[in-house]
Every structure is written in structure tokens, then in C-alpha cells.
C-alpha positions in Angstrom: 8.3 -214.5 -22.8 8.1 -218.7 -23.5 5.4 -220.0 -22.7 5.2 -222.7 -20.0 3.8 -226.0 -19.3 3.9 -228.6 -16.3 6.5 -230.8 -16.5 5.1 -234.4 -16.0 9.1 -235.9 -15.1 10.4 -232.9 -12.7 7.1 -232.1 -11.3 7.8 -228.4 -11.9 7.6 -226.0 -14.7 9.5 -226.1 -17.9 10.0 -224.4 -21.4 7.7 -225.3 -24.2 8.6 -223.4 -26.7 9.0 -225.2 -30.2 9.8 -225.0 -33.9 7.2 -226.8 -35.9 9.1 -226.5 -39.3 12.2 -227.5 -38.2 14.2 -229.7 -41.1 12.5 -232.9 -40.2 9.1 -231.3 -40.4 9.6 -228.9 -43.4 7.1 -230.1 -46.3 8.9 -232.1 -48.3 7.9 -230.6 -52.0 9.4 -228.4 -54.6 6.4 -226.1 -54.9 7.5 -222.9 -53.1 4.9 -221.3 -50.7 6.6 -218.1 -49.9 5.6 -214.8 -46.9 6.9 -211.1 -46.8 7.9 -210.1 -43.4 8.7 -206.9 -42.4 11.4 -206.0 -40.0 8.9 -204.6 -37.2 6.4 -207.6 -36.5 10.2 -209.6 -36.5 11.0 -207.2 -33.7 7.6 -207.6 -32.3 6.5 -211.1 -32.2 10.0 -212.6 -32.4 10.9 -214.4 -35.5 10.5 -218.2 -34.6 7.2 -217.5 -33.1 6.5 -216.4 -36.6 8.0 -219.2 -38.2 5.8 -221.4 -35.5 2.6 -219.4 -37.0 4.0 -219.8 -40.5 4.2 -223.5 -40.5 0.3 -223.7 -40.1 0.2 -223.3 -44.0 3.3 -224.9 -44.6 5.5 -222.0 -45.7 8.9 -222.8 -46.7 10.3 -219.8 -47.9 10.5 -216.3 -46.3 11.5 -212.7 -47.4 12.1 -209.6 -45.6 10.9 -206.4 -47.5 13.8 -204.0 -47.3 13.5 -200.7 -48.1 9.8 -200.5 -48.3 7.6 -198.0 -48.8 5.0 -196.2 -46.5 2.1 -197.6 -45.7 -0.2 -198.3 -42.9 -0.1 -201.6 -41.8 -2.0 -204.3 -42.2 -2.7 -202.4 -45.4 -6.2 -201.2 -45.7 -6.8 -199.2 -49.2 -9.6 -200.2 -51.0 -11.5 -201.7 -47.8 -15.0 -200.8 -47.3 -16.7 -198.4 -44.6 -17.1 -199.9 -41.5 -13.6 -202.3 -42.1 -10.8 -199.0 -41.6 -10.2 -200.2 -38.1 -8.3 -203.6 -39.1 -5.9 -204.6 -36.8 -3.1 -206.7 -36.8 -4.5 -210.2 -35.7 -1.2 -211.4 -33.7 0.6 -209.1 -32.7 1.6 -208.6 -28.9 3.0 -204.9 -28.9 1.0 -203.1 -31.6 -2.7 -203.1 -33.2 -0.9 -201.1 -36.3 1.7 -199.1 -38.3 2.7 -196.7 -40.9 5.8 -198.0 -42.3 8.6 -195.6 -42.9 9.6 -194.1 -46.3 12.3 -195.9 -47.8 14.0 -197.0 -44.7 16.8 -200.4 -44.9 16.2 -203.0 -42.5 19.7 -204.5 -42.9 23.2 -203.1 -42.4 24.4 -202.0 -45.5 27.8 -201.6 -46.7 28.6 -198.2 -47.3 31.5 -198.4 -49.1 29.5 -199.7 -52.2 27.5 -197.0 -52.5 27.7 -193.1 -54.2 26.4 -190.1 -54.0 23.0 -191.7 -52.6 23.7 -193.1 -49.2 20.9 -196.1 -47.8 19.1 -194.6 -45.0 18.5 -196.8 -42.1 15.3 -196.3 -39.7 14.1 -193.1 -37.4 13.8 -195.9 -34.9 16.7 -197.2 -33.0 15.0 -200.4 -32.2 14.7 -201.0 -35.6 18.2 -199.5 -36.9 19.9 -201.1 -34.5 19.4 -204.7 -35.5 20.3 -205.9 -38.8 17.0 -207.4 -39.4 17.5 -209.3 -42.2 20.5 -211.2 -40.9 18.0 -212.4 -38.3 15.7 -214.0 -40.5 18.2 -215.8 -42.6 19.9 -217.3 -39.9 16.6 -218.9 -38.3 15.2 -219.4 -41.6 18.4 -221.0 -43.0 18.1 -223.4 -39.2 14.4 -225.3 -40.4 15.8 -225.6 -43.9 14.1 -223.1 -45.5 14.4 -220.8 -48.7 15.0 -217.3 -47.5 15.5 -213.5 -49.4 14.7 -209.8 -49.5 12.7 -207.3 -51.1 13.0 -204.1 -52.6 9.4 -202.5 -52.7 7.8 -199.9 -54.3 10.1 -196.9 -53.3 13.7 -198.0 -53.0 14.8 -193.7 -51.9 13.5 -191.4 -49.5 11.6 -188.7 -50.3 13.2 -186.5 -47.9 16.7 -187.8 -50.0 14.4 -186.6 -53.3 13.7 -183.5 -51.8 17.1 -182.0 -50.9 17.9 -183.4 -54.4 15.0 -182.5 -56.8 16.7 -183.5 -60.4 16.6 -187.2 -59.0 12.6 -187.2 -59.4 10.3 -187.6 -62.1 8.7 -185.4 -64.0 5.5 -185.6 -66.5 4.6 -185.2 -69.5 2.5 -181.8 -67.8 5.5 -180.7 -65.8 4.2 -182.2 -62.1 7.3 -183.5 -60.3 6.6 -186.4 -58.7 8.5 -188.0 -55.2 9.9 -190.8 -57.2 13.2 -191.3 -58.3 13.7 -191.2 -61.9 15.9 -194.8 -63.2 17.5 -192.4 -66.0 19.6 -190.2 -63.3 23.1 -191.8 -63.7 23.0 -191.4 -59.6 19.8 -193.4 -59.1 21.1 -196.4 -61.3 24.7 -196.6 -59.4 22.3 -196.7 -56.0 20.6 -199.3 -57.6 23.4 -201.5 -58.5 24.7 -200.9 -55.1 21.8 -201.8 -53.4 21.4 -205.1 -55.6 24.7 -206.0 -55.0 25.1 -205.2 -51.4 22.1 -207.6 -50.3 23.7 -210.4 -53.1 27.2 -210.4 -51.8 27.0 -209.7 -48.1 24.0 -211.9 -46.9 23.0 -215.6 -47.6 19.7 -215.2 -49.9 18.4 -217.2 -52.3 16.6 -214.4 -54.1 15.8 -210.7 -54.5 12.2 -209.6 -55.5 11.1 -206.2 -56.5 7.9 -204.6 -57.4 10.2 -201.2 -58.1 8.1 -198.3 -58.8 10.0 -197.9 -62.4 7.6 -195.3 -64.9 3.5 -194.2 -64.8 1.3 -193.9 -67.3 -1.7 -196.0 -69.6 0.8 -197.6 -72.4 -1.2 -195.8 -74.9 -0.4 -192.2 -74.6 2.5 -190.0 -73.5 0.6 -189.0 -70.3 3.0 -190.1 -68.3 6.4 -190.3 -66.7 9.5 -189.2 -67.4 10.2 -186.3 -69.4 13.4 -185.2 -66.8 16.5 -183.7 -68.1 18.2 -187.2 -67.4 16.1 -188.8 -69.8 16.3 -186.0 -72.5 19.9 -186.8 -72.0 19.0 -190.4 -72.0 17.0 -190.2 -75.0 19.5 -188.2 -77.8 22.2 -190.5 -77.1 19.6 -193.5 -77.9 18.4 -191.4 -80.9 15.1 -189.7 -79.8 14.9 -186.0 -79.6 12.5 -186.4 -76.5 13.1 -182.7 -75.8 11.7 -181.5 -79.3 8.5 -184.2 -78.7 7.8 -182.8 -75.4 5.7 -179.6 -76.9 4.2 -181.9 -79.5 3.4 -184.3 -77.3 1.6 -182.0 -74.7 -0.2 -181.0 -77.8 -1.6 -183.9 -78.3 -0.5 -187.1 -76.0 -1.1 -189.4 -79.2 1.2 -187.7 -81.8 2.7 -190.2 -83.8 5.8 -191.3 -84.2 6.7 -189.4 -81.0 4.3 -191.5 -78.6 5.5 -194.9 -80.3 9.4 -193.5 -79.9 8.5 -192.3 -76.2 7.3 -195.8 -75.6 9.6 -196.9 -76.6 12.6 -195.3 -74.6 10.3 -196.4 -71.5 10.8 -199.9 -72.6 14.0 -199.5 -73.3 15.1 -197.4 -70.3 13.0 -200.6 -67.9 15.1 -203.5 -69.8 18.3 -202.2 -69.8 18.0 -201.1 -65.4 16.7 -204.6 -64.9 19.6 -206.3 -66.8 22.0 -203.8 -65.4 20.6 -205.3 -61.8 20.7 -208.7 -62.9 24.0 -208.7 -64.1 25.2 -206.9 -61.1 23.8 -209.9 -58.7 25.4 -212.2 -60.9 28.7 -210.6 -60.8 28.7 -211.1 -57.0 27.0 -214.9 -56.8 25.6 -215.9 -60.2 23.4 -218.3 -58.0 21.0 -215.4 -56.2 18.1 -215.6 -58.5 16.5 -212.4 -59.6 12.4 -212.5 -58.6 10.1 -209.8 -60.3 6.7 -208.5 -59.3 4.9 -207.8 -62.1 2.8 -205.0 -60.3 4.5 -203.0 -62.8 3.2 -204.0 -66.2 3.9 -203.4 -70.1 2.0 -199.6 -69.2 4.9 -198.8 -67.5 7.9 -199.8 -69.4 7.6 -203.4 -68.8 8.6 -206.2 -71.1 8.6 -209.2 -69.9 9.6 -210.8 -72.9 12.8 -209.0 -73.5 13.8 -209.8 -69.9 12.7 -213.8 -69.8 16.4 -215.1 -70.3 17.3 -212.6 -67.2 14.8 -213.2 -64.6 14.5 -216.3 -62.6 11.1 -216.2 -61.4 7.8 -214.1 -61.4 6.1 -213.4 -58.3 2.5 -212.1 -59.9 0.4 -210.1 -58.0 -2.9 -211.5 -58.6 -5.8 -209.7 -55.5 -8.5 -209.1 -57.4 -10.7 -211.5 -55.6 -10.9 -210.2 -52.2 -12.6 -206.7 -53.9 -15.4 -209.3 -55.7 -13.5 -209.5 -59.2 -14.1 -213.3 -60.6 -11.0 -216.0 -60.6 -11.5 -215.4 -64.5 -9.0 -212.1 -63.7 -6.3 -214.8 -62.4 -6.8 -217.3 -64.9 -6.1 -214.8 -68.0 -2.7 -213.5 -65.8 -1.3 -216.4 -65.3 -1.7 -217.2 -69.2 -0.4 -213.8 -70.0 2.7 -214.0 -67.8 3.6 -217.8 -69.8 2.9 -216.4 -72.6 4.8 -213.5 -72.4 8.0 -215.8 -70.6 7.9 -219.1 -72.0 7.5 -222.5 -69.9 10.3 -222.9 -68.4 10.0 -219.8 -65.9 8.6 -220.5 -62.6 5.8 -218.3 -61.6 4.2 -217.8 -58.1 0.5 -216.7 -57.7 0.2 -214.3 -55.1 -3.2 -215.5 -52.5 -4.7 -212.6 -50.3 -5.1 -213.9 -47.0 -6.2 -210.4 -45.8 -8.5 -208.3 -44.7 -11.7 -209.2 -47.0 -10.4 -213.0 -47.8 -12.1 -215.5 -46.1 -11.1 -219.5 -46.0 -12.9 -220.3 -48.9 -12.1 -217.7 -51.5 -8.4 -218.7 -50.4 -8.8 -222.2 -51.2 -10.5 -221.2 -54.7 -7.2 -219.1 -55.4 -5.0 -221.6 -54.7 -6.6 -224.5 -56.5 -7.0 -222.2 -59.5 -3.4 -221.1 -59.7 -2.4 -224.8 -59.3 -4.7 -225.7 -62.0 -3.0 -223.0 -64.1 0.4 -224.4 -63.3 1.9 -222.1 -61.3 5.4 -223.4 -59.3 4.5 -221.9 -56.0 2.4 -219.5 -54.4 2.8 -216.6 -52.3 1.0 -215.5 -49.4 0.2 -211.6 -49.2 0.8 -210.8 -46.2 1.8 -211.8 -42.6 1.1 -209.2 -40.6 -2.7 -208.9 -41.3 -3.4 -212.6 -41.7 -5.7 -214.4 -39.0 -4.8 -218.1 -38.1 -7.6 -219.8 -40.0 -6.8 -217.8 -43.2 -3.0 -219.8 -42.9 -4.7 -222.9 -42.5 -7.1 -222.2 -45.1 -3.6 -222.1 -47.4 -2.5 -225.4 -46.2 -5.9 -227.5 -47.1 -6.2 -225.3 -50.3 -2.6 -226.9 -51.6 -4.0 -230.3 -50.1 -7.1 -230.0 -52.0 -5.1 -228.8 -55.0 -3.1 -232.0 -55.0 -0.1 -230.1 -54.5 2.3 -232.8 -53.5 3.8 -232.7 -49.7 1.0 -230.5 -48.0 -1.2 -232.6 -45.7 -4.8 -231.0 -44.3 -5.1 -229.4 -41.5 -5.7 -231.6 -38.6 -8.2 -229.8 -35.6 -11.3 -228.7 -33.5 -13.2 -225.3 -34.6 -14.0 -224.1 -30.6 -17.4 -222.5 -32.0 -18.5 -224.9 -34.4 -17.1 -228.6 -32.7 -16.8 -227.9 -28.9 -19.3 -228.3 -26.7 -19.2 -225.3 -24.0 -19.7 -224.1 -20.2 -19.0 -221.3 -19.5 -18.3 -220.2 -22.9 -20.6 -218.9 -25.4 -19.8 -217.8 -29.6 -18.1 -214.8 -30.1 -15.8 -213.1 -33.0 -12.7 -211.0 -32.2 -10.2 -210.1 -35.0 -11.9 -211.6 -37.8 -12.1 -215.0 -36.3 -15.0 -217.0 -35.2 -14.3 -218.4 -31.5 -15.7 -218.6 -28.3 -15.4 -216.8 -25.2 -15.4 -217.1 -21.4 -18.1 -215.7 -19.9 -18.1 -217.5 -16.4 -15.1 -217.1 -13.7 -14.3 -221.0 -15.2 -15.6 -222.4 -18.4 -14.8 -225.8 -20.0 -15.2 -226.9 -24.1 -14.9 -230.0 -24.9 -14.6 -232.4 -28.0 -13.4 -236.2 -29.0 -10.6 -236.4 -30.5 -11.5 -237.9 -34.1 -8.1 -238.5 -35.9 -5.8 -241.9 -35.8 -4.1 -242.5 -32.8 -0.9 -241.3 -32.5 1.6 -238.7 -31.3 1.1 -234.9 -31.8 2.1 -231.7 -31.0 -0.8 -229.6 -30.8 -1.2 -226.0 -30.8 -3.9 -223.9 -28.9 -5.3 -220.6 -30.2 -6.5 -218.7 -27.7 -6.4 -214.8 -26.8 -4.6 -213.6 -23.4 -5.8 -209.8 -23.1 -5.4 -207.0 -21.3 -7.0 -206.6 -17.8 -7.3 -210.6 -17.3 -5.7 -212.8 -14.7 -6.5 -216.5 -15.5 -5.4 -219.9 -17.1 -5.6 -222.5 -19.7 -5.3 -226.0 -19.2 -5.3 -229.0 -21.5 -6.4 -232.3 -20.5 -6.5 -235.2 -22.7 -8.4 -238.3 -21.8 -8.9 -237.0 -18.7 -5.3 -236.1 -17.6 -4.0 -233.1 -17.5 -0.7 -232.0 -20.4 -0.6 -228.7 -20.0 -1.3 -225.5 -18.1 0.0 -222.0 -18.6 -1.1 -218.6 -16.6 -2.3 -216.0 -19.0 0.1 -212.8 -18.1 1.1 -211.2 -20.9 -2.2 -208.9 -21.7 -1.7 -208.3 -26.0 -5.2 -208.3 -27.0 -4.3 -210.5 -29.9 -4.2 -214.0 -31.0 -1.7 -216.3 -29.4 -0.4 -220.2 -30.0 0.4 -221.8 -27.4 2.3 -225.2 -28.4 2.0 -228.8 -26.6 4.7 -230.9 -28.4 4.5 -234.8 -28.3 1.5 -235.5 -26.9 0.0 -239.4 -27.2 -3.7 -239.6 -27.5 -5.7 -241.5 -28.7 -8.8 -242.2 -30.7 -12.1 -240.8 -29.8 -10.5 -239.6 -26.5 -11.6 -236.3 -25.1 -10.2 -233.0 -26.0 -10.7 -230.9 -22.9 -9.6 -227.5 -22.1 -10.5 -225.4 -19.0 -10.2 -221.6 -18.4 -10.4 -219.7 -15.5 -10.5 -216.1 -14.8 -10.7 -213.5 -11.6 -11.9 -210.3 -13.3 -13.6 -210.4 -16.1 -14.4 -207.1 -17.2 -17.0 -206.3 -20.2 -15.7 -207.5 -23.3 -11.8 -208.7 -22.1 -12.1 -212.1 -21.4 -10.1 -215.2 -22.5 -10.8 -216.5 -26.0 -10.3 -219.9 -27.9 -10.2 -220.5 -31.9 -9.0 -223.4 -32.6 -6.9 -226.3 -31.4 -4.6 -227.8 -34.0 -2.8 -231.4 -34.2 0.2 -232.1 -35.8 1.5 -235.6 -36.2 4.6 -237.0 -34.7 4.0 -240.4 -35.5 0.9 -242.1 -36.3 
């Protein structure tokens, strides 16, 4: 549903629905600040409302994680008693989700596949829609960079099950539900699936942070010791089926460890230039982005693979569980050291769960100071507003060129209130209405100008009421809350003249309030037009 607002000319009511980061508006810089989306907050909250909520940090590049693994969503591992019941802050149809196993958000070409088919979603409001097309073509509209994902667990399990030799198998014997890179029918899905997304959609970029091998990089505990890569392993030269009793013997037998190392590493390089080449094959311009979840424990060598790869996306979280910045600081010199200086990298930021503003604004200003080429967000779905803008002033404060501050009123910290008082609701501080009309109030403390300014405010469940925006006494907007989410909303005022040290007014109203649903505010942002 658009929101509305009165229109001043006609009198009446008209559409106010807007793209912030259309082409003109777009930050005008080559440092990439990149967000995963996934195909069922696209379906929910409507992809250029997300854009809209995106351009509060400034994001100018987008990806949709296809297949991707299962999950709940927003993600909560690792998240302390007490903190389990994290929702997601802004969306209108669900509080959460457990993302399905393996399942392709995009309409694959079936023809390029073999004996392992893509499966598309249990859902058919998700299977129905070629998800990824959608975001490309409104991404590609504001100017954007824009490309997919392969996560963790590119095949089903229940594909794994009815076909057990496609797994992986330890150096104990345990199977595990993971397919197994050395099975001559998991690498031709692979290619396919590479080169499907390259030559049949309009990307810029894969990433991956593939699931490839397990294990500590010191011992043979680990995977795989399959028939595929006994198979694997003779022709290459290593009798991996004679090692496997010495090895289980003892997991630090030398040579066999070094040789089964080894054939991990080798195995890793030779899929990931296999991939690379594939892409290239169908648009030598698609750049190949890797995760580096995955690192030299596993099979990885970055070194061996820095003249194939065109970018690392790091994964860099430690902060948000109380690990110092001193963790980020010695991966980002790892990863240059391991890929020279001419590779971009992007520093992953947390703006989950446990972040809060000013741990984001330390990450960011760190990486930059590290010389990172972009920055990546981690993730949409379960980040609150103020955790976005808290990205934007980071890369202001950072000196990254292009990304101005954040211009606005905090409701709970700048306003004064009637009618209101303090409250929190999904992680953000705010304030609520606690009469049947309240009114905050600030001046307005920025250059005059023209703005379009955006309203945070909550429209739950249960409430009949409204929200109106005067400035300098005269009314610019006023919508009727009717959708009932119980979630964050925006609500966006383009081109609106003030002037300053003019008041900043807004007034809600409400017939039934009930307990704790009421009508919320956060924070009301200005973005200039003209100054």
C-alpha cells in the first residue's frame, strides 16, 4: 500500500511514494557499500521500499543470496539469553523465518544443467517470481551495482539424501549432508549454476561463502575421505585410500597429513578456477567475489587464486560478541598479504542483533583505515534504522569520499513531548503515544533549504490514528495509520522548503489505544534537495 499525503495543489490526496537513491541522488564515490537481500523480505516489504531504507546508509550495491542455506532469520546463533526473541525490525508481514534448504530464488535454465536439477522453493509465492530479476531491474533503475550469491549450501539435503555418494565423508566415517566438490556430478552442477546466473541475468558479480571442506588445517580430522576423492586422489598421485587407516591411526602421520592437505588445497583451487573460468566463458566482465568464511583450514588458498578472483568480501563479526577491532585489523592484513594490493577487499560491518551505532562507526572507520575498497553490510533483514544511519556517518567520519552525515531529530533525545513519553520497541530508542493525541516537537537546526524528509514511526496492530507533519506551523503532510505490521515504517515527505530554526512539529492521534500498541516515532530524517 503507498503511503499518502495531502496534496497542497489538488486539495485532495495523492501518492508519495519515492526513490531516494535514484541516479541523481546515488553517492557519487567508488567505494562500494554493498547489502544481501533475500528473496522473502523482497516479497514482503517490496523492493524499492527497501532500496528507500537502504539509501539511509548510502548503499549502492545489492545482492540477492540465491540458493541459501537454512537458517532462522534474522540470524540469532551465538546471541545471549534473554535476546532469542529478535525480530525483524521492518518488516510488515512477518516477525521471522527459517530459510529453506538450498532452495533458488531465480528461474534457472534447465537445459544447462545434469544429473543435479536446481530446486526452486516449497513456496509458490516465492517460486513463482523470479526474484532475482526483480532486483536487478530496480537496482539497475537508481544506477546501482547489483549480483547474486551462492551461500553456504548450494544442494539440498533432501537431493543428498536420495543420492548418498554425493556427500562427504570423514576421516572417522560420519557422512555429513554436504555435497562433496570431488563428485564429477557436483562440479558440472556447479559450473552450471555459475554460468546460468552469469549468462542469463544482468550482474555485476557472484559471491560465495561455499561450504567447500572441514577440518583444523593441522590434522586429517576432517573432510573428505569419499570414494570420489579416493578416485580424485590416485589420479593426482596420492594413495588417499592406503592413508586412510594410517591416518585414523594417528590424524598427524606424516607425509600422509601434508599429502591430504594438500589434495584439499588442490581439490579448492582447481573448483574455484573451474567456476571462474566458466563465468568468464559466458561474460568475461562478471567479476568473481569470494567470502573468505572458508579459510586456509579448509582447503583455502588465497594466494593460488589472487590472479582469478576479483574481489574479497571478508567476513569480519567478531565485535558484536566483545572480540577487540585488533581481530579486524590483523584480517584485513592477512587477506593483502595473502592477495597482493591490487585486489579490492570489502569489510563486512554487523549491523545486527548485538551491534549498536557506535561499535558500527568504529568498524567502519577501522576498515577504512586499513584500506579496504568498500564495505559490506551484514544484513538487511535484522537491521534497525539507526544501525543504517550509523553506517552512513561512520563512512562520513571515515573520510570516505561522497557519504554526507546524516541529517535529523532523535524523537527521545531532541523532541520535546505531550502526549508522548520514552519508550524502546525493536531495539530502537523512541517515543510513544500515550494520550488519544500527542505532539513532539523540535527546531529545525540545519541550512535552509529543500528536503525530502523521512519519518520513522511504527503503525501497529489494533490502532486507528494519524500522523501529521507541520513545518513552521503549516501543515505538509498527513497519512492515516491502517496497515497494522507492528514494525518500523518510513514514511517519505519529498521536497519540502523549510527553513532555519523553524519548528519541526508532528502530531499523532489515536482512538484505542490498547496496553502496549500505540503509535511510535524514532526519528525524522532530512535529505537535501538543494541548499
Amino acid at each position: 500500500m503507498p503511503f499518502v499525503l495531502n496534496d497542497a495543489k489538488s486539495g485532495g490526496i495523492g501518492s508519495a511514494t519515492r526513490q531516494l537513491n535514484d541516479k541523481k541522488n546515488l553517492q557519487q564515490t567508488d567505494f562500494e557499500l554493498t547489502s544481501s537481500l533475500y528473496a522473502w523480505e523482497v516479497h514482503d516489504e517490496g523492493i524499492e521500499q527497501i532500496l528507500d531504507n537502504l539509501s539511509i546508509a548510502g548503499i549502492n550495491s545489492v545482492y540477492l543470496i540465491t540458493p541459501m542455506h537454512p537458517e532462522r532469520r534474522p540470524f540469532i546463533e551465538g546471541i545471549p539469553e534473554g535476546r532469542q526473541t529478535y525480530f525483524f525490525p521492518h518488516n510488515p508481514v512477518r516477525k521471522e523465518w527459517m530459510a529453506e534448504d538450498a532452495r533458488v530464488y531465480f528461474f534457472p535454465d534447465m537445459s544447462m544443467y545434469g544429473a543435479i536439477k536446481p530446486q526452486k522453493s516449497d513456496h509458490a509465492w516465492l517460486s513463482d517470481t523470479d526474484w532475482l530479476n526483480v532486483v536487478i531491474k530496480a537496482a539497475r533503475a537508481r544506477g546501482m551495482r547489483v549480483g547474486a550469491e551462492v551461500s553456504h549450501n548450494y544442494i539440498p539435503k533432501s537431493v543428498l539424501d536420495r543420492n548418498p555418494e554425493w556427500k562427504q565423508v570423514n576421516l572417522d566415517g560420519k557422512i555429513r549432508d554436504v555435497p562433496c566438490i570431488s563428485h564429477p556430478d557436483v562440479k558440472e552442477y556447479l559450473l552450471a549454476l555459475y554460468a546460468d546466473l552469469t549468462k542469463n541475468y544482468d550482474i555485476d558479480y557472484i559471491m560465495t561463502c561455499m561450504l567447500i571442506f572441514f577440518g583444523d588445517g593441522t590434522t586429517a580430522n576432517s573432510s573428505c575421505i569419499c570414494q570420489s576423492c579416493q578416485n580424485k586422489a590416485k589420479k593426482a598421485g596420492f594413495d588417499l585410500t592406503t592413508a586412510i587407516p594410517i591416518l585414523r591411526d594417528n590424524a598427524r602421520a606424516y607425509p600422509e597429513v601434508e599429502q591430504f592437505q594438500k589434495f584439499r588445497e588442490d581439490t579448492t583451487t582447481e573448483m574455484y578456477q573451474a567456476v571462474i573460468d566458466r563465468m568468464h566463458k559466458e561474460k568475461p566482465n562478471v567479476g568473481f567475489r569470494l567470502n573468505d568464511l572458508n579459510n586456509w583450514n579448509t582447503g583455502l588458498n588465497l594466494t593460488r587464486l589472487k590472479s582469478h578472483i576479483a574481489s574479497v568480501h571478508m567476513s569480519t563479526h567478531q565485535e558484536q560478541g566483545g572480540k577487540p577491532n585488533t581481530q579486524r585489523i590483523s584480517r584485513i592484513r592477512s587477506v593483502r598479504h595473502y592477495i597482493g594490493p591490487d585486489i579490492p577487499i570489502l569489510a563486512s560491518v554487523t549491523t545486527r542483533l548485538l551491534s549498536t551505532p557506535d561499535m558500527i562507526v568504529n568498524m567502519i572507520k577501522t576498515s577504512v583505515e586499513m584500506g579496504v575498497q568498500g564495505i559490506g553490510i551484514k544484513h538487511y533483514d535484522g537491521t534497525p534504522f539507526s544501525r543504517l544511519r550509523a553506517v552512513r556517518n561512520g563512512l562520513h567520519e571515515a573520510g570516505v569520499k561522497g557519504f554526507l552525515p546524516v541529517l535529523g531529530i532523535e524523537a527521545e533525545q531532541d523532541m520535546s513531548i505531550t502526549g508522548f513519553s520514552k519508550d524502546a520497541f525493536l531495539t530502537e530508542n523512541c517515543i510513544k503515544l500515550t494520550d488519544a493525541k500527542g505532539t513532539a516537537w523540535a527546531s529545525f537546526k540545519y541550512e535552509t533549504g529543500t528536503y525530502d524528509v523521512a519519518i520513522t514511526y511504527t503503525d501497529e496492530k489494533l490502532i486507528q490514528g494519524s500522523l501529521e507533519l507541520l513545518v513552521g506551523g503549516k501543515q505538509v503532510a498527513k497519512w492515516e495509520l491502517t496497515e497494522n505490521v507492528d514494525c518500523w515504517r518510513r514514511k517519505i515527505i519529498p521536497d519540502v522548503n523549510i527553513r532555519n530554526g523553524e519548528e519541526i512539529r508532528i502530531i499523532g492521534t489515536a482512538d484505542n489505544l490498547k496496553g502496549d500498541n500505540t503509535i511510535r516515532i524514532d526519528f525524522v530524517e532530512f535529505s537535501p534537495k538543494t541548499i
